[in-house]
NULO-440078 format. One record per residue (C-alpha): x negated, y, z; residue number from 1; residue in three letters. Coordinates in Angstrom, 3 decimals. Layout:
REM residues N
+----------+----------+----------+-----+---------+
!     east !    north !       up ! num ! residuo !
+----------+----------+----------+-----+---------+
!        X !        Y !        Z ! NUM !     ALA !
...
+----------+----------+----------+-----+---------+
END
This chain:
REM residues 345
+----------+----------+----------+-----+---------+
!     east !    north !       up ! num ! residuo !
+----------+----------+----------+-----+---------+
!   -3.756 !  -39.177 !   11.034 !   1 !     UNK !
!   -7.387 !  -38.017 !   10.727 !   2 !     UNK !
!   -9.677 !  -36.441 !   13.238 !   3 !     UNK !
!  -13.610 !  -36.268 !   12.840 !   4 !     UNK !
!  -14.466 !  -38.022 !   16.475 !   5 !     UNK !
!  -15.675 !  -41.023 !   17.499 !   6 !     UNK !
!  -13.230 !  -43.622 !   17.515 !   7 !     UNK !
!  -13.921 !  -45.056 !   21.403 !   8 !     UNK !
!  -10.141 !  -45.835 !   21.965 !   9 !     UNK !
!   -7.028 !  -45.639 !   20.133 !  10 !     UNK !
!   -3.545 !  -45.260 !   21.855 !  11 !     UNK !
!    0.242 !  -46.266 !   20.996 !  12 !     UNK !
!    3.397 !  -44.586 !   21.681 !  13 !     UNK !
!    5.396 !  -47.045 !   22.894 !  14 !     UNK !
!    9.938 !  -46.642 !   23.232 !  15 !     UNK !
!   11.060 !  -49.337 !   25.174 !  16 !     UNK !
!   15.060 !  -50.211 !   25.837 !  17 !     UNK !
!   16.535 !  -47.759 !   28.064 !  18 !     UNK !
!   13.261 !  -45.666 !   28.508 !  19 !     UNK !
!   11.674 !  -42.307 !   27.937 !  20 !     UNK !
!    8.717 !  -42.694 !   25.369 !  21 !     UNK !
!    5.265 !  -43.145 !   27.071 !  22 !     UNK !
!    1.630 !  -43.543 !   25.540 !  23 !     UNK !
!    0.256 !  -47.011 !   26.277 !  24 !     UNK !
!   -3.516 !  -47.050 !   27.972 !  25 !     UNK !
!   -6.068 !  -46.285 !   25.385 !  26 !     UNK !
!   -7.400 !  -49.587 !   24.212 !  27 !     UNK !
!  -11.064 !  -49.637 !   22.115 !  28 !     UNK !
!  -11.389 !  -50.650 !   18.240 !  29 !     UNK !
!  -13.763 !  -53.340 !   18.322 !  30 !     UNK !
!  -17.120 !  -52.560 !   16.158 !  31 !     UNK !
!  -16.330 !  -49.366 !   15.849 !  32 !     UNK !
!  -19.307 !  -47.741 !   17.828 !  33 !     UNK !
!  -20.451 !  -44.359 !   16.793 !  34 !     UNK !
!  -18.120 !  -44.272 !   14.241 !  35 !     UNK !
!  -15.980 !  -41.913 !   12.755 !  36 !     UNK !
!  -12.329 !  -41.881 !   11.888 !  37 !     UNK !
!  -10.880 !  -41.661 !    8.466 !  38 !     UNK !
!   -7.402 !  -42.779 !    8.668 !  39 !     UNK !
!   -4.823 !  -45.094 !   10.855 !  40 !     UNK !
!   -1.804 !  -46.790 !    9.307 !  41 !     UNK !
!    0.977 !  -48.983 !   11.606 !  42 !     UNK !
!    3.266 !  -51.393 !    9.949 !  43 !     UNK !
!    6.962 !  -52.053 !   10.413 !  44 !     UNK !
!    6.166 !  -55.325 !   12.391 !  45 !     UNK !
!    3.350 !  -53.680 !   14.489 !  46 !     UNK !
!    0.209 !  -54.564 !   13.297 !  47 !     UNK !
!   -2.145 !  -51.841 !   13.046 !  48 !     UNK !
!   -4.622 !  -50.959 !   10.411 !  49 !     UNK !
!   -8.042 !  -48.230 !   11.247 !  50 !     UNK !
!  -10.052 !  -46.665 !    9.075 !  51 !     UNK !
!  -13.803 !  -45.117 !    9.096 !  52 !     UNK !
!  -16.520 !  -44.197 !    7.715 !  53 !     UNK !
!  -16.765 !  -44.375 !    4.325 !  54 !     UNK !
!  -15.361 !  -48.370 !    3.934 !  55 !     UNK !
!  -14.593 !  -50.308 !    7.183 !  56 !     UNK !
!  -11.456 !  -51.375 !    8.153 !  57 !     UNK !
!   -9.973 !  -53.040 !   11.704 !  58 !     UNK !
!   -6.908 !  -54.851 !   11.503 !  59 !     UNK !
!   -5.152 !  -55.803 !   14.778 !  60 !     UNK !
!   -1.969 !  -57.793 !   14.224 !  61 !     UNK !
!    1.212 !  -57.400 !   16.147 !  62 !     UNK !
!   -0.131 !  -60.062 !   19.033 !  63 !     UNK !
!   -2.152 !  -57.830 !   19.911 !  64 !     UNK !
!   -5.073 !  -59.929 !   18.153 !  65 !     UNK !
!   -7.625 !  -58.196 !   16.439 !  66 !     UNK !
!   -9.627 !  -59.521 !   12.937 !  67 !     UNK !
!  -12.841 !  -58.758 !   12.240 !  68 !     UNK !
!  -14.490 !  -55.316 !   11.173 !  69 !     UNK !
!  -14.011 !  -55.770 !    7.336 !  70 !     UNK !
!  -15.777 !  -53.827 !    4.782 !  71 !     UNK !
!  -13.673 !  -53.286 !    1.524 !  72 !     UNK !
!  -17.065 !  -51.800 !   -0.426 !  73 !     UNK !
!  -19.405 !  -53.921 !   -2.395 !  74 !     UNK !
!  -22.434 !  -55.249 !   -0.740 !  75 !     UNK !
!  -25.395 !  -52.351 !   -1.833 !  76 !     UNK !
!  -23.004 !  -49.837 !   -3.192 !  77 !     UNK !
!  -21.947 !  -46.444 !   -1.775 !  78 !     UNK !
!  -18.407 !  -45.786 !   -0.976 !  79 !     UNK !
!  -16.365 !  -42.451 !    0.406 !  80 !     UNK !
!  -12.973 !  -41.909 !    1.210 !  81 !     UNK !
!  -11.303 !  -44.278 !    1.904 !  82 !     UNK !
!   -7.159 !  -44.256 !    2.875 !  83 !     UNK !
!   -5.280 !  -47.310 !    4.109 !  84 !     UNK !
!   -1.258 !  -47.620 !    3.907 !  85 !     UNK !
!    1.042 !  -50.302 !    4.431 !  86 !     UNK !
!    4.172 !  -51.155 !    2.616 !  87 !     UNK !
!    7.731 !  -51.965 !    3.290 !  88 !     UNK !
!    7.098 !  -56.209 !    3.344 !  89 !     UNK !
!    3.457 !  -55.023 !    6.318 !  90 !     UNK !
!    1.150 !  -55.429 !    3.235 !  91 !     UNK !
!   -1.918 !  -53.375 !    3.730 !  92 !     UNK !
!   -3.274 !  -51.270 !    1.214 !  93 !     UNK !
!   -6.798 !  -50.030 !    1.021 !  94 !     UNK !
!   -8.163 !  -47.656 !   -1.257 !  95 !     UNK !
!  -11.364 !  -45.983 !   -2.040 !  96 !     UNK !
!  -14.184 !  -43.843 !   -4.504 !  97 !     UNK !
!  -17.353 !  -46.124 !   -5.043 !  98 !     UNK !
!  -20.410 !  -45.940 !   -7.079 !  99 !     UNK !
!  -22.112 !  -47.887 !   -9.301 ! 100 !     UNK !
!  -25.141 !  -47.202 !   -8.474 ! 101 !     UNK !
!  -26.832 !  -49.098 !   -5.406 ! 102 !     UNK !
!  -27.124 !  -47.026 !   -2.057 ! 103 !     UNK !
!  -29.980 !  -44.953 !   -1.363 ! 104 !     UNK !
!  -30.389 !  -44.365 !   -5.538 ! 105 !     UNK !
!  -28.766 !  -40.800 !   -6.894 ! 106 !     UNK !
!  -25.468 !  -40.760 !   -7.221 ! 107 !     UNK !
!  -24.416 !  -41.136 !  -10.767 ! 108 !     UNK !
!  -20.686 !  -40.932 !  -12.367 ! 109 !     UNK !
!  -18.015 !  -41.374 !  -13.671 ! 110 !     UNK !
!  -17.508 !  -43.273 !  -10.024 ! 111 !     UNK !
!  -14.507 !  -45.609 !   -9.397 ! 112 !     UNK !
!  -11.488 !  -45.960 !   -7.734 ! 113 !     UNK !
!  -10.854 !  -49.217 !   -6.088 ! 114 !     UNK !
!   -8.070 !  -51.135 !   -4.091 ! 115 !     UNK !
!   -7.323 !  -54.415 !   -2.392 ! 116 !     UNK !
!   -4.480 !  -55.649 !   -0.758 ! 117 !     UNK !
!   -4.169 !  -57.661 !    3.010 ! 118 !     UNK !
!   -1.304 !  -59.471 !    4.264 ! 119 !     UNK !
!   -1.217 !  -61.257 !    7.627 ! 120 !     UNK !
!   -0.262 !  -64.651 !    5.829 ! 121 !     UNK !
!   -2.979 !  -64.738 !    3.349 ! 122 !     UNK !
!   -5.428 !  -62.061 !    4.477 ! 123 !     UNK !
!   -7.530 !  -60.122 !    1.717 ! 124 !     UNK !
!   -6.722 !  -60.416 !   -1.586 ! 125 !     UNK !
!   -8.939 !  -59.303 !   -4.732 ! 126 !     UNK !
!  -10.190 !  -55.935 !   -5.506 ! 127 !     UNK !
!   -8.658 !  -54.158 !   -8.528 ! 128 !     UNK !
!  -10.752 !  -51.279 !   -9.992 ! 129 !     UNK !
!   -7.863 !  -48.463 !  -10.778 ! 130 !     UNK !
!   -9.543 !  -46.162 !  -12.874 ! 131 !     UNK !
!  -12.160 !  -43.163 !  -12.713 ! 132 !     UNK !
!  -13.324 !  -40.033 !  -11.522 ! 133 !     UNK !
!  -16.389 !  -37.777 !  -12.087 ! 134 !     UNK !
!  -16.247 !  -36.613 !   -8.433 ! 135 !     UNK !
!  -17.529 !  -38.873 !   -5.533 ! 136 !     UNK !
!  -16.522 !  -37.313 !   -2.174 ! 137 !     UNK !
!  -14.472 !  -35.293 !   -4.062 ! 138 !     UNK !
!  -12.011 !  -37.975 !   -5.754 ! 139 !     UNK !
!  -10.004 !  -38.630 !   -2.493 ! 140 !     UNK !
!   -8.209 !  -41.611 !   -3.657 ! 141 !     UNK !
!   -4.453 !  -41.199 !   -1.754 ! 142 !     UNK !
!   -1.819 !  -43.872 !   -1.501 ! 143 !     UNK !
!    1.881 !  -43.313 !   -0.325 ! 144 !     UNK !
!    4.745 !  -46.478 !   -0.183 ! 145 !     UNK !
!    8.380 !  -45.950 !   -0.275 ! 146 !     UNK !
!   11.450 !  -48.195 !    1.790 ! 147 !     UNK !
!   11.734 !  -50.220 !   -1.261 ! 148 !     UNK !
!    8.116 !  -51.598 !   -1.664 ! 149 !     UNK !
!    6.979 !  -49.596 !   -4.524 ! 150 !     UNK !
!    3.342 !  -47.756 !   -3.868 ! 151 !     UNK !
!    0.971 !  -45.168 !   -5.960 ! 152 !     UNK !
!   -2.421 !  -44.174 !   -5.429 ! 153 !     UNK !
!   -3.464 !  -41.218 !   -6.980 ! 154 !     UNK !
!   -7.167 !  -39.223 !   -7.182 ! 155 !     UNK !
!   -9.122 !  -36.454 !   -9.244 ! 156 !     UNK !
!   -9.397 !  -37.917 !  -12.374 ! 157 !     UNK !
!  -10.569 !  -36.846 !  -15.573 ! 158 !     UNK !
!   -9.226 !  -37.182 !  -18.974 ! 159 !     UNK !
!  -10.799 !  -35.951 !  -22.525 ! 160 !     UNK !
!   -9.408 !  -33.068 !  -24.339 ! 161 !     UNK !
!  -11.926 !  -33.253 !  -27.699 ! 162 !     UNK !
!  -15.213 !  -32.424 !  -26.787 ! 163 !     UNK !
!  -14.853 !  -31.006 !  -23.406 ! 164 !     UNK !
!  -13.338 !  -33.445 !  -20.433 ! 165 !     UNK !
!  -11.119 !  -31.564 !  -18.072 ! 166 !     UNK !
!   -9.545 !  -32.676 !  -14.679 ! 167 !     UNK !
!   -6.484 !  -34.937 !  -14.570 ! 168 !     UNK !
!   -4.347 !  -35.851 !  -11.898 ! 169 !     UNK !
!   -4.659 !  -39.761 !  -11.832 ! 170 !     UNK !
!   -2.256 !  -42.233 !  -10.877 ! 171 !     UNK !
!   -2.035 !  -45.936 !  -10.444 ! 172 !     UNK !
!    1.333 !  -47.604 !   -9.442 ! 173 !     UNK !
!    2.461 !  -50.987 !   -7.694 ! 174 !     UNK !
!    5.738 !  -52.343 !   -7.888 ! 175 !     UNK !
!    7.218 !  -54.567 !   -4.817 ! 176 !     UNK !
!    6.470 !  -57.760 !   -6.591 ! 177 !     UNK !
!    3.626 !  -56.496 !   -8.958 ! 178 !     UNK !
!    0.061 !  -55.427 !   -9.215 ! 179 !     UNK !
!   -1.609 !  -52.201 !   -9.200 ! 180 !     UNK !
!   -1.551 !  -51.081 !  -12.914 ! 181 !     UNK !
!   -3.593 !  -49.175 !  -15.428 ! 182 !     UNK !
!   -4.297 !  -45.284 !  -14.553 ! 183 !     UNK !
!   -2.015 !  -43.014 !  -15.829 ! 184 !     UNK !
!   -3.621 !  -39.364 !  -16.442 ! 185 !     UNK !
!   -1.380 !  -36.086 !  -16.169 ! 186 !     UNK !
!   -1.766 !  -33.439 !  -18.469 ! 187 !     UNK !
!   -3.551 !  -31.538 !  -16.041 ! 188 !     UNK !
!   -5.372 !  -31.325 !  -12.943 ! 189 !     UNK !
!   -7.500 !  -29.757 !  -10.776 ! 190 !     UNK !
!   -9.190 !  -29.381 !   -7.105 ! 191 !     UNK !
!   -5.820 !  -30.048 !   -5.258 ! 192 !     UNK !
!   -3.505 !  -32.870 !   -5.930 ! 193 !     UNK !
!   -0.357 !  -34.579 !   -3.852 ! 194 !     UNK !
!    2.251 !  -37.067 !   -4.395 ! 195 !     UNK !
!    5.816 !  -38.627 !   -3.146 ! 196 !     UNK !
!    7.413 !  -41.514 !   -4.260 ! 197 !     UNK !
!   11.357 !  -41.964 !   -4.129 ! 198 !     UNK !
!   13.534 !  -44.593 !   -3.463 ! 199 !     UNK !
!   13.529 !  -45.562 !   -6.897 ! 200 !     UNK !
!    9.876 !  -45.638 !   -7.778 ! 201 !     UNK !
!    9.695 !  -42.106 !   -9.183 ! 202 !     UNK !
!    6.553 !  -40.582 !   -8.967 ! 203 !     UNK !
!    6.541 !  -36.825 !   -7.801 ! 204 !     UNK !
!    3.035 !  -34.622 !   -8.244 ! 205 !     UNK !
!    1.508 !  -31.467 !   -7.868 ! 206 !     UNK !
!   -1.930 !  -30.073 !   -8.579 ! 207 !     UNK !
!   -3.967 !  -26.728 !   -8.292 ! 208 !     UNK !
!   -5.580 !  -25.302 !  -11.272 ! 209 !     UNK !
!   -8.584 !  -23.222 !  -11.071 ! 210 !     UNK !
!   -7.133 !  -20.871 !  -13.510 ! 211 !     UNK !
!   -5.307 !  -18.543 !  -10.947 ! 212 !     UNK !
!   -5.072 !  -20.353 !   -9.050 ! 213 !     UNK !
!   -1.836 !  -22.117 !  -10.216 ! 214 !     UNK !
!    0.279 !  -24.742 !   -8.945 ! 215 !     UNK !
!    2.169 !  -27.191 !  -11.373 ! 216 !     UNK !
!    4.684 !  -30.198 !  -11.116 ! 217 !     UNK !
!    4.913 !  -33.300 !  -12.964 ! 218 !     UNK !
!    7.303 !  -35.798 !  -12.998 ! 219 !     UNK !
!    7.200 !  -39.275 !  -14.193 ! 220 !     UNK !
!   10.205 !  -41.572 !  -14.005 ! 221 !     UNK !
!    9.010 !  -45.550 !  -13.013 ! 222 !     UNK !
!    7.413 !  -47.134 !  -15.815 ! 223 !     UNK !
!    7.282 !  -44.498 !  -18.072 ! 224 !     UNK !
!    4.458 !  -41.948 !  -18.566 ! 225 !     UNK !
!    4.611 !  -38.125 !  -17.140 ! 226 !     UNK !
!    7.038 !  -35.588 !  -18.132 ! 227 !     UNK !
!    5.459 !  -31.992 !  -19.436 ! 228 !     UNK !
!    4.223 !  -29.907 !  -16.379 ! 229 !     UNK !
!    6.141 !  -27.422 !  -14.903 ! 230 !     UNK !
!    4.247 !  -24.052 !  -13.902 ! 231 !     UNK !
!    5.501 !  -23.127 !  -10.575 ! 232 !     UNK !
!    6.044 !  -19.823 !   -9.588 ! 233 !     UNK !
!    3.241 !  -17.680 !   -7.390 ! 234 !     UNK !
!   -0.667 !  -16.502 !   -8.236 ! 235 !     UNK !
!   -2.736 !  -17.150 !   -6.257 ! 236 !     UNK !
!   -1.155 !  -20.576 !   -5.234 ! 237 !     UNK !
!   -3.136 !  -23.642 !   -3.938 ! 238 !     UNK !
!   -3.487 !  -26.681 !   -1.950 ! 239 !     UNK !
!    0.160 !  -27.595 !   -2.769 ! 240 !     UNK !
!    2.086 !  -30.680 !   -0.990 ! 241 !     UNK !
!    5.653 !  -32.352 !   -2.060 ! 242 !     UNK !
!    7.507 !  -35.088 !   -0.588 ! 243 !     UNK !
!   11.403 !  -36.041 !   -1.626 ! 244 !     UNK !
!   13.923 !  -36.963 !    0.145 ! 245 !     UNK !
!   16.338 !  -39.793 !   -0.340 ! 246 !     UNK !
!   18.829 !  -37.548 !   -2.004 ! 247 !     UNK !
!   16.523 !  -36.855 !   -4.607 ! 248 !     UNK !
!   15.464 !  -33.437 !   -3.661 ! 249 !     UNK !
!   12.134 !  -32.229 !   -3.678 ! 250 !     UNK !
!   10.779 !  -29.898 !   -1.916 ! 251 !     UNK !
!    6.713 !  -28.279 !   -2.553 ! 252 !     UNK !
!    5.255 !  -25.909 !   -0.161 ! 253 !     UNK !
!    1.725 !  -24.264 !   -0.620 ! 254 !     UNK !
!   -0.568 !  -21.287 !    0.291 ! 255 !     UNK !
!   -0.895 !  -18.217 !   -1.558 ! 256 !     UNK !
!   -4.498 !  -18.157 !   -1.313 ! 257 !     UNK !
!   -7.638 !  -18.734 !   -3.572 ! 258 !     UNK !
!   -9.309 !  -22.150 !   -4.380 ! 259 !     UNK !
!  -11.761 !  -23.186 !   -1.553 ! 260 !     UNK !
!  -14.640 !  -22.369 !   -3.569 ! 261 !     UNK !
!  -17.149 !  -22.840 !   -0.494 ! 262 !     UNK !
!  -16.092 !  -25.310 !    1.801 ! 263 !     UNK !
!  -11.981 !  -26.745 !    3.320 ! 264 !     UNK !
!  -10.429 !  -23.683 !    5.248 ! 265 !     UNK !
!  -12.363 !  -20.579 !    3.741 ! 266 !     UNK !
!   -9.394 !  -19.897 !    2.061 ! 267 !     UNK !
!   -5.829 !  -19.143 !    3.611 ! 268 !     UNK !
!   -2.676 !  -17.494 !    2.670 ! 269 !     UNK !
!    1.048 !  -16.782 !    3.713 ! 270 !     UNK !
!    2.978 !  -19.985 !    3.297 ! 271 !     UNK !
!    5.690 !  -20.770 !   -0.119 ! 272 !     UNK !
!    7.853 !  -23.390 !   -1.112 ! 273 !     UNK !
!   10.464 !  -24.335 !   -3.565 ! 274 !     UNK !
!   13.188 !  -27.097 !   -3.721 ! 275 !     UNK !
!   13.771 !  -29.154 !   -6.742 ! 276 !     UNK !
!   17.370 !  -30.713 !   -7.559 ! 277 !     UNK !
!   17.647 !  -34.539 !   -9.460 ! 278 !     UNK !
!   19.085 !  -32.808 !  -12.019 ! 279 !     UNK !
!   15.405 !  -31.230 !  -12.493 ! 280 !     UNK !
!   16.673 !  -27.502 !  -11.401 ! 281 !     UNK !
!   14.289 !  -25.443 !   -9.445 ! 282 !     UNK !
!   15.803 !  -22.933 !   -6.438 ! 283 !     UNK !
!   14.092 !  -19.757 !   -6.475 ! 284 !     UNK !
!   10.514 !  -19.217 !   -4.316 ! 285 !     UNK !
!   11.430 !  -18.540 !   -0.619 ! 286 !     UNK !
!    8.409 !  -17.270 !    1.316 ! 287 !     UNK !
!    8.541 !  -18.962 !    4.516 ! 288 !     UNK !
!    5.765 !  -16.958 !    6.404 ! 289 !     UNK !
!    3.197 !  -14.502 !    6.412 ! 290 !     UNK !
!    0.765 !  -16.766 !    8.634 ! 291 !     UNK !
!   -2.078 !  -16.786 !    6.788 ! 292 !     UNK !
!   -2.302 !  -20.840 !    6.629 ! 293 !     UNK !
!   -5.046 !  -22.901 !    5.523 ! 294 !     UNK !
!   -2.950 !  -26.212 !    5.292 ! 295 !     UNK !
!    0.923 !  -26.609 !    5.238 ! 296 !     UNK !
!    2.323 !  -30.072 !    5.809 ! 297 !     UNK !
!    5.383 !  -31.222 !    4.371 ! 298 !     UNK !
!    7.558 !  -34.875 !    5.129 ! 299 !     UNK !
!   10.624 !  -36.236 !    4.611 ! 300 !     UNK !
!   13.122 !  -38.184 !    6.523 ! 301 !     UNK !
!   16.403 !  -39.328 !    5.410 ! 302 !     UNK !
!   17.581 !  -36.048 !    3.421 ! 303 !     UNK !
!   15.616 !  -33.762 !    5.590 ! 304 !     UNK !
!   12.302 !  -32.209 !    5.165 ! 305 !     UNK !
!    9.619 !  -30.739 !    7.900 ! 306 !     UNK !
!    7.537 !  -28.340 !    7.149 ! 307 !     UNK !
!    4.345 !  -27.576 !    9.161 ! 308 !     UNK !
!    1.310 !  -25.190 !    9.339 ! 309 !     UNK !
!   -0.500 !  -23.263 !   11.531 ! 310 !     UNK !
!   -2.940 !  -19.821 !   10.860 ! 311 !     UNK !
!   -6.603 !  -20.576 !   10.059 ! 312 !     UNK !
!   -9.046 !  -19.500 !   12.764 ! 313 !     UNK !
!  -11.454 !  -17.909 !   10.029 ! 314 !     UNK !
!   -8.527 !  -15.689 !    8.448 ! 315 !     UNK !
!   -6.001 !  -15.125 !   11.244 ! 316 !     UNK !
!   -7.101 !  -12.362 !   13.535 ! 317 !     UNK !
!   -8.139 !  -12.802 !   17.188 ! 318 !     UNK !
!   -4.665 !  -13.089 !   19.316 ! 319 !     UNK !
!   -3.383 !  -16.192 !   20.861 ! 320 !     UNK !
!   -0.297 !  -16.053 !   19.614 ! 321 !     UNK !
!   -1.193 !  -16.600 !   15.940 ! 322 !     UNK !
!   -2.071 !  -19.918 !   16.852 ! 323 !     UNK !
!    1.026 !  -21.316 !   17.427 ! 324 !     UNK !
!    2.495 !  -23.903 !   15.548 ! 325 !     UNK !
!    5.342 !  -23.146 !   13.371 ! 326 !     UNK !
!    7.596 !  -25.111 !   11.442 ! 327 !     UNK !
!   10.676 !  -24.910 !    8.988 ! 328 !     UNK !
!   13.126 !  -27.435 !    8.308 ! 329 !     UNK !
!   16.075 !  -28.424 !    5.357 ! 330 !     UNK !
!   19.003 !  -25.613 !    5.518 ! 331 !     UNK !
!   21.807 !  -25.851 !    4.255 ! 332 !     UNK !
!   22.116 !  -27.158 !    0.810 ! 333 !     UNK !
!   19.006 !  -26.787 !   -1.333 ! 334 !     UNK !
!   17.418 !  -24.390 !    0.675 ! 335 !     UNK !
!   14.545 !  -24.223 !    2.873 ! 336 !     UNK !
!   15.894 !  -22.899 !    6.490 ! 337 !     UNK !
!   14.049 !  -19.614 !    8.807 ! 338 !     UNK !
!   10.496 !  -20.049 !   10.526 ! 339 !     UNK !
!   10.524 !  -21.294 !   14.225 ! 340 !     UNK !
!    7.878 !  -20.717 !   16.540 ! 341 !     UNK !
!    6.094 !  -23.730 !   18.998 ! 342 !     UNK !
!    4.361 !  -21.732 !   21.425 ! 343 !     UNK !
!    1.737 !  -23.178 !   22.719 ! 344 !     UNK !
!    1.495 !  -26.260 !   20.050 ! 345 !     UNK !
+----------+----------+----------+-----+---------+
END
């Protein structure tokens, strides 16, 4: 969840016994004045994690107690985008870009990509520098969990292909009972990166290539490195997103539309996807709509997937309607089923 507002209250959806769901009474994040938010995360047991700015974190812990305003970054250094998750066992985890150069002085790279871990028992842990990235605001460090505990946080990184250094998408992966490990660079990369984790630990990615744009997928199979790329049909295709079921399917959706070459949303196209098998068969390309879509959303649940997007406001043309939300869910089989309409969403 991310919203650029000041965070003056936060609110819960509460489902008691026997009762309709209802939002609770919006309650205020302590130090958080003037702030803006980045990202929210709730844990299994209730305790609630909030993100802004560039570094600061509120914890407030299924009493109903809140700690105080923590800030993961070093003391003098600049930090940006940060994302907080928890895991299957309520561990927090908080990741983020930071430079090594003190604040206020010109931002010099490569920058890095850090994480630390909380836990209501112990509280903060250590801070583990992942890897690298020659892109500051741009790096967007990302970490997903799965039921079983594992976790992966991936960003723009970089990797050197003789004399010229090209982008990479960059992962580093936890195990339930282990430690965030060394990064592990994909053969390629580019402006646009996402990935899903399965019940097993399997790491699922995609990334947009400026050349085409293109989208590819990479697979990498726990504790080994990634598989060859696969080019996925479409051109141009960007800003792809995958998640996986517990079945094993995958499913990718994405825009046919250019890179965002000045600024997020310039760029929107009709909405794609494709499902992936285990047994690492791709269906065919099913166009889901001609909404010319910015962002498309993609989660899973169980063995189902929902897809989400809506038409940008700069691309769409002036009519209500356009503005709807739509969504698609799992047909039957390995296929993606029709386009359905939310008015009014």
């Amino acid at each position: 969840m991310r919203a650029l507002a000041c965070i003056t209250a936060i609110g819960l959806l509460t489902v008691p016994a026997s009762a309709r769901a209802a939002w609770s009474a919006p309650m205020t994040v302590p130090g958080t004045a003037g702030a803006v938010l980045s990202d929210i995360a709730i844990s299994h047991g209730g305790t609630i994690a909030v993100a802004w700015g560039s570094s600061k974190v509120a914890i407030r812990r299924a009493d109903g107690r809140w700690e105080r305003v923590h800030d993961v970054a070093a003391p003098g250094r600049s930090a940006a985008s940060i994302d907080v998750a928890f895991d299957s066992r309520s561990r927090l985890i908080v990741t983020w870009t930071q430079a090594r150069t003190r604040t206020g002085a010109p931002l010099k790279g490569p920058y890095e990509i850090r994480a630390v871990q909380w836990q209501a028992s112990t509280g903060w842990g250590s801070i583990r520098v992942l890897g690298r990235s020659r892109g500051f605001f741009l790096a967007q460090p990302r970490v997903v969990t799965n039921a079983r505990g594992d976790a992966v946080i991936s960003w723009r990184g970089f990797r050197h292909l003789g004399r010229l250094t090209v982008d990479a998408l960059a992962i580093s992966a936890r195990t339930p009972r282990g430690r965030f490990g060394f990064e592990r660079d994909a053969v390629g990369g580019g402006p646009y990166r996402d990935v899903a984790l399965d019940r097993r630990g399997n790491v699922y990615g995609v990334y947009t290539t400026y050349d085409g744009p293109r989208n590819y997928f990479v697979y990498q199979r726990r504790g080994h490195g990634w598989h060859r790329p696969i080019h996925l049909p479409g051109e141009p295709a960007s800003k792809p997103r995958v998640a996986v079921g517990a079945d094993g399917v995958a499913v990718v959706v994405w825009r046919a539309a250019q890179v965002d070459s000045e600024g997020n949303g310039i760029q929107a196209g009709p909405v794609w996807g494709i499902m992936r098998s285990p047994s690492a068969g791709f269906t065919s390309p099913t166009k889901l709509s001609d909404v010319p879509a910015s962002d498309v959303y993609v989660a899973s649940a169980g063995s189902g997937f929902f897809i989400t997007w809506a038409a940008s406001e700069l691309a769409a043309p002036a009519e209500p309607a356009v503005f709807d939300l739509h969504v698609a869910t799992r047909g039957n089989g390995n296929a993606i089923g029709g386009e359905i309409v939310v008015p009014g969403a």
